[in-house]
C-alpha positions, 0 to 999 in steps of 0.5 A: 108490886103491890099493896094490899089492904085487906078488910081494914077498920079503925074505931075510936070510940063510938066513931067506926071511921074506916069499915072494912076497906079492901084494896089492890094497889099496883103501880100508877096514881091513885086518887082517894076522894072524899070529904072531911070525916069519910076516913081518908085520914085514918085510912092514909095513916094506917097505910103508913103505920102511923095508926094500928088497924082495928082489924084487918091487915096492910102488907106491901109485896109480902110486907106486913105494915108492922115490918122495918122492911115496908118502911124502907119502901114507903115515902109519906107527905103529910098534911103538915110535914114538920120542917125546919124553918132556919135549915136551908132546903140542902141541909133540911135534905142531908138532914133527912137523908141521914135519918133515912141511913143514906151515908154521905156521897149518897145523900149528897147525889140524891139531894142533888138529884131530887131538888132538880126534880121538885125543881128547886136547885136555884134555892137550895141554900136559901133558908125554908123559912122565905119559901112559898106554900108550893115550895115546902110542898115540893120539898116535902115530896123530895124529902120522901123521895130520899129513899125511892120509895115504891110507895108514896102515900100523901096526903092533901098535898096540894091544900092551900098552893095557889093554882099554878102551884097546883098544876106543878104539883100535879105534874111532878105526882104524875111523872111519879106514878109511872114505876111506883104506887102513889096515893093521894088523898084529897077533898080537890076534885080537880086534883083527881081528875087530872093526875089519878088512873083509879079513882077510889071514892070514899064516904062515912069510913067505906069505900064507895067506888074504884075506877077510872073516871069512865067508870066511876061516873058512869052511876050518874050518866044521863041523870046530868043537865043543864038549864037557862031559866028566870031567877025564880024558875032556877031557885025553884029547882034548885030545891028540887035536885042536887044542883052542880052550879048556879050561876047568874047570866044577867037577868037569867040563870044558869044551872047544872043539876042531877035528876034522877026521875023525869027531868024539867021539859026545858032541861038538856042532858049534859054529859056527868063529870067528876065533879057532878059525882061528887057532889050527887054523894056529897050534897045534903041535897035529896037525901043523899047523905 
């Protein structure tokens, strides 16, 4: 199983948002990481086929992006996947399933099925419009799963759930990516951390960094430290370095940063984490923009 992306662009205009990305994507999660703007997007949408590929080419075990067959292996979630609020989740999923081309008793076992899975059997005939954010996501992921898809692409599937919505989330997207391809694309760095085996880190349309998280942070370990100081030592710092957190102990101040050179004599070396990664890329802090 794998999906290929070879020397892929998209240009809109005077706007080069994805520049020559190439990857090999076997199964497991994948976490794309980036900011608003690096192209996850266009990126995401050109793996769907939702948007054509300036140049370069997607294919799927042979599968051309373009061909009726790769859309028979791809489950896509978008930011926002339409639905329809009078449905109840049953008949949104019969729905679904008959655009899909499964015939009735199919339908019906999947549905079954996938609701138990996303765990909303208990609501199946309760209307869309009365659930929470975090169940229209989990809806969302069991109307792509209709077909079993070999791939499943979503994208910032976990935006706006509150924080136990989120860890649900991320453990159904972990049980998913034991014998599929699943990406997802998100600026949630806690999201990666916790469910994605490869790390792909993008930024201004190019593909940074591919690994796991032992690799991909290994560019900042022993440049993270950490410090207690008086409110205006901290401040002074924080002008000199990408700070990772401040935060306020009463009269002193806590503080995480990345230092590239020599560092104060107070510091501590800390170990690097995602977080501190992404924000050593990420801060418009020491030029690193």
């Amino acid at each position: 199983m794998e999906l290929r992306i070879d020397r892929v662009s998209k240009q809109y205009k005077n706007k080069l948002a994805v520049d020559r990305v190439s990857l090999e994507l076997h199964e497991g999660v994948y976490g794309l990481l980036g900011e608003n703007g690096a192209g996850k997007t266009s990126l995401i949408r050109m793996v769907c086929g939702v948007l054509r590929p300036s140049s370069g080419s997607i294919s799927f075990d042979g599968l051309d992006v373009g061909d009726e067959e790769y859309r028979a292996v791809l489950g896509y979630l978008p930011q926002d996947f339409g639905y329809y609020p009078e449905f109840s989740a049953q008949d949104f999923m019969y729905y679904m399933a008959s655009l899909k081309g499964l015939n009735k008793a199919r339908a019906r076992a999947r549905t079954r099925e996938l609701l138990e899975l996303v765990s909303l059997s208990d609501v199946a005939k309760k209307k869309i419009k009365t659930f929470s954010g975090g169940m229209k996501q989990r809806l969302g992921i069991a109307q792509t799963l209709l077909n079993d898809p070999k791939l499943l692409v979503l994208d910032e599937p976990t935006a706006g759930l509150d924080p136990k919505e989120r860890i649900r989330f991320r453990n159904l997207i972990s049980r998913l990516g034991r014998d599929r391809i699943v990406l997802l694309s998100t600026h949630i760095v806690s999201d990666v951390e916790h469910i994605a085996g490869t790390i792909l880190l993008m930024k201004e349309g190019r593909l940074l960094q591919k690994g796991s998280l032992e690799e991909v942070t290994q560019v900042i370990q022993g440049k993270v430290y950490e410090l207690t100081a008086c409110a205006e030592r901290a401040e002074e710092l924080a002008r000199s370095y990408v700070v990772i957190n401040y935060r306020s102990e009463g009269e002193k101040v806590f503080l995480r940063f990345v230092c590239e050179g020599q560092p104060p004599e107070e510091a501590a070396a800390a170990p690097a984490g995602l977080e501190d990664l992404y924000l050593y890329y990420f801060s418009e802090a020491k030029g690193h923009e």
